[in-house]
Legacy VTK file of the C-alpha trace (Angstrom):
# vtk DataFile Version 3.0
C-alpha trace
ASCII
DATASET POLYDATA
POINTS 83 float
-50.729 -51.917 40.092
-54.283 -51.005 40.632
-55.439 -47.211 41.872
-56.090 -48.214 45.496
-52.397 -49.718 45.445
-51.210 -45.822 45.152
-53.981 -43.994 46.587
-56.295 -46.188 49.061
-60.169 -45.071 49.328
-59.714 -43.442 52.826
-56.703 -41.302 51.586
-57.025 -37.895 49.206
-53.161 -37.295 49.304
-49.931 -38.799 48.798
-46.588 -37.498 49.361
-44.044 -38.571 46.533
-40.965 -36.701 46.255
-41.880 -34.299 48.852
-44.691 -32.944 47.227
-48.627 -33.238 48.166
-50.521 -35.366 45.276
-54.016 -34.959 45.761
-56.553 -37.150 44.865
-57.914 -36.076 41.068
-54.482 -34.215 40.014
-53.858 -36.118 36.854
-57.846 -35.884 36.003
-58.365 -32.402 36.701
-54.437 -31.619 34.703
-56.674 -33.622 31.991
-59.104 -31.663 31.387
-57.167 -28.158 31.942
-55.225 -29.481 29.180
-57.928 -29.902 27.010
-59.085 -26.374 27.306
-55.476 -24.954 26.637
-55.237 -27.062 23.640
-58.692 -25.643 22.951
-58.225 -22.433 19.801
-61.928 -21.841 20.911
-61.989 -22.071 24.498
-62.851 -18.208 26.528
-59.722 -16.410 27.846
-61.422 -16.602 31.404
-61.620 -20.186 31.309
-57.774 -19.876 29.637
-56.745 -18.291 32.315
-58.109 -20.377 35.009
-57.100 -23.878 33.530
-53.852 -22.173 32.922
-53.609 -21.349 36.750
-54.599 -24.711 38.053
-51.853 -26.500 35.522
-49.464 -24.142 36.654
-50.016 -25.377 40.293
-50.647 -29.093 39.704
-46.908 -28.866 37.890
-44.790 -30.152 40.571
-47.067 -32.927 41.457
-47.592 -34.194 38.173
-43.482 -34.168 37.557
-43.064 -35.830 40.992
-45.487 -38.199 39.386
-43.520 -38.866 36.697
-46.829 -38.175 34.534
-44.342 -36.373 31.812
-41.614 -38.942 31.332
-43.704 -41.803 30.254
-46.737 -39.753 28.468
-45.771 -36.658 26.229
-48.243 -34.358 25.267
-49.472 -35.007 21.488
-50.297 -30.699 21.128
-46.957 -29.342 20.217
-47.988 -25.869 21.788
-49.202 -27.287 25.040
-46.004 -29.508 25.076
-44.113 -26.310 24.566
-45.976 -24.475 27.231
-45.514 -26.820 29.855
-42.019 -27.235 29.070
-41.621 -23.399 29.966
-43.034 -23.757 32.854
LINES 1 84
83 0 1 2 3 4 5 6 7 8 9 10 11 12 13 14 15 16 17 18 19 20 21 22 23 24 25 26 27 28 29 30 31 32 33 34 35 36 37 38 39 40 41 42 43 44 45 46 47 48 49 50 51 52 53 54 55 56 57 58 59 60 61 62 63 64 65 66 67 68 69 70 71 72 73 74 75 76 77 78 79 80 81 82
């Protein structure tokens, strides 16, 4: 399946599940998760990549994204399992 098969060019959303996808959800969860994985990264920018994951939660499980990738950073995995 190619990306426009999911998400055509003239569409930012899907529903799957009953929950809005947007367009850019499993990129932007990327690099969020990158930061929190991140010893270094600033608590403000923490705290906001923590916020966004937090929302973008129940689309990426509606996605699936977590039960055919697991996250390799056993404190991140841990974290989003809380959550």
């Amino acid at each position: 399946m190619r990306a426009e098969q999911v998400l055509p060019d003239h569409a930012d959303q899907i529903n799957a599940c009953g929950t809005t996808i947007r367009k850019g959800t499993v990129a932007a969860f990327l690099i969020n998760a990158r930061v929190l994985a991140d010893p270094h990264a600033e608590p403000a920018e923490r705290a906001r990549a923590e916020a966004d994951t937090i929302a973008a939660l129940p689309a990426l499980r509606a996605l699936g994204l977590f039960d055919v990738l697991e996250v390799r950073d056993a404190a991140l995995r841990a974290w989003l399992a809380a959550r």
